[in-house]
C-alpha positions in Angstrom: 10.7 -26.3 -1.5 11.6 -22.8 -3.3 10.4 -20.1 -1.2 10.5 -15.7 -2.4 10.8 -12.9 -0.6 10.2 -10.0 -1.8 10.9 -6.7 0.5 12.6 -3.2 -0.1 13.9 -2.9 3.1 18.0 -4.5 3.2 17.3 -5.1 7.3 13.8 -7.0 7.1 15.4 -9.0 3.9 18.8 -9.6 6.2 16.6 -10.7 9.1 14.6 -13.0 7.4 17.4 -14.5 5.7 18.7 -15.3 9.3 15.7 -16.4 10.5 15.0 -18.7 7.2 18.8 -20.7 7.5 18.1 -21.2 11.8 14.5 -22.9 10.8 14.3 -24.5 7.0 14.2 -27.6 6.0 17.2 -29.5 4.3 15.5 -29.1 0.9 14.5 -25.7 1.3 15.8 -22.7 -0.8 15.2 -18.7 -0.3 15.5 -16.6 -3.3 15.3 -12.7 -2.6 14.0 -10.2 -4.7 14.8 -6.3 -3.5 11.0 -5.0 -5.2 7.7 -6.1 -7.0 9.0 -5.5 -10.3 12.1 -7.5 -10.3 9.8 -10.7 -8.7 7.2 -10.2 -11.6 10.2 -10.4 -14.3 11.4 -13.5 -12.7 8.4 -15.2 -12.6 7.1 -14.6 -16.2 10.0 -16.0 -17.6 8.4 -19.4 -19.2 11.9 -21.3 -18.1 11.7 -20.0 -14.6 10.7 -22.5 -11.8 8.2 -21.5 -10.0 8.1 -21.0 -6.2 6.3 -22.8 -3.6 5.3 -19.5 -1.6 6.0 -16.2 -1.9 6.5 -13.7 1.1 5.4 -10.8 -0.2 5.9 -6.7 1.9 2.9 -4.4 0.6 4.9 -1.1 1.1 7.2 -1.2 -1.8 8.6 1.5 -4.3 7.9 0.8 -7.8 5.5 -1.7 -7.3 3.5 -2.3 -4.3 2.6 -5.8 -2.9 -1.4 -5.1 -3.6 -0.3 -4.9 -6.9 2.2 -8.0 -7.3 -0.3 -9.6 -5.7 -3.1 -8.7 -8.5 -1.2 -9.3 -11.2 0.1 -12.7 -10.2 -3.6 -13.4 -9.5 -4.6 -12.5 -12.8 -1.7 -14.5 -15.0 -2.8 -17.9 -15.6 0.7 -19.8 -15.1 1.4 -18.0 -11.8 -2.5 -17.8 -9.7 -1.8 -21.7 -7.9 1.7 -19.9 -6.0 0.7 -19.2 -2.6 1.4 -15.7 -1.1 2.1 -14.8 2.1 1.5 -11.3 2.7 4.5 -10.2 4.7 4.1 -6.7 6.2 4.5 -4.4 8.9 0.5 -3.1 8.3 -1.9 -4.6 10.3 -4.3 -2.4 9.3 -7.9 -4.1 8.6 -7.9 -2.5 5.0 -4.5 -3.8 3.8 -5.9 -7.4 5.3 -9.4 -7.0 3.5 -7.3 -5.8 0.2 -5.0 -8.7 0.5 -7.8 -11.2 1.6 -10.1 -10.2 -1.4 -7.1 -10.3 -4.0 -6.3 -13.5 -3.0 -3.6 -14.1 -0.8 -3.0 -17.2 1.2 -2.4 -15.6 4.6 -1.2 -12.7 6.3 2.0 -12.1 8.5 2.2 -9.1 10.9 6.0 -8.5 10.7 7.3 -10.2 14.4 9.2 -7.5 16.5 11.5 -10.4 17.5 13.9 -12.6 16.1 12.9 -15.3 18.0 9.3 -14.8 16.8 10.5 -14.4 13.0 11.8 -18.0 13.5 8.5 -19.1 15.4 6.2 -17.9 12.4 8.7 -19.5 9.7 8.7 -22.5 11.1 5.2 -22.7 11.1 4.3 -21.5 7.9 7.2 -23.8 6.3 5.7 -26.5 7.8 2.1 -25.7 6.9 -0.3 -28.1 5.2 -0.5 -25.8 2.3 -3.5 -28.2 0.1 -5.8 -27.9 3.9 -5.2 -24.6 4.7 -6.1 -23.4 1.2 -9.1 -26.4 1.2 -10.3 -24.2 4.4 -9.2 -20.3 3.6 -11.4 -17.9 5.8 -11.1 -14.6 7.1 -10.9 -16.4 10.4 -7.6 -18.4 9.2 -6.4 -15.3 7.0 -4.5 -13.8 9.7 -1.7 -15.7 11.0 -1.3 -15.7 14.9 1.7 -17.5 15.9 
């Protein structure tokens, strides 16, 4: 399983790496992109394998995530990736924005490591084909 991140900040991305190598799964890769426009070069390259999910942060220079989001939604090769909305906003616009645009579900940032791991673990181990099959606002959300 090839799994993005995608985050501007060098502490959430260090974090998360952490996290990701205490919980994954022996055939389980992280690739890390610093911003939204070096993730969208990557993943319109034809040769480029795509991931399984991306963790996506909305508050990014350059690009935001609304907008990687949109426009990975829009091209034809890349709208099957899941996207996991990755952010520190738990505001109910940036979860109606991202729920609309069409993301798989939406992480709140943990405040702990130990939580981080908690909420990887799950999503890494998440039925991806049912949770899509039933996507609602209810499930949108993740509560770990």
């Amino acid at each position: 399983m090839q799994i993005f991140l995608v985050d501007d900040d060098a502490d959430d991305r260090a974090l998360f790496e952490e996290a990701f190598e205490n919980v994954r799964a022996l055939s389980t890769d992280l690739t890390i992109f610093e911003d939204g426009v070096s993730l969208l070069e990557y993943l319109r390259q034809p040769e480029n394998d795509l991931p399984h999910i991306i963790f996506l942060d909305l508050n990014m220079p350059m690009k935001s995530g609304v907008d990687c989001l949109r426009e990975i939604r829009q091209d034809k090769r890349l709208r099957d990736v899941s996207v996991a909305i990755y952010s520190t906003s738990n505001s109910a616009r940036d979860i109606e924005d991202t729920f609309s645009g069409g993301a798989n579900v939406y992480i709140h940032k943990p405040s702990s490591f130990d939580q981080l791991k908690k909420t990887l673990s799950h999503v890494l181990k998440l039925n991806w084909q049912f949770h899509l099959s039933g996507m609602n606002k209810e499930t949108f959300f993740l509560n770990v």
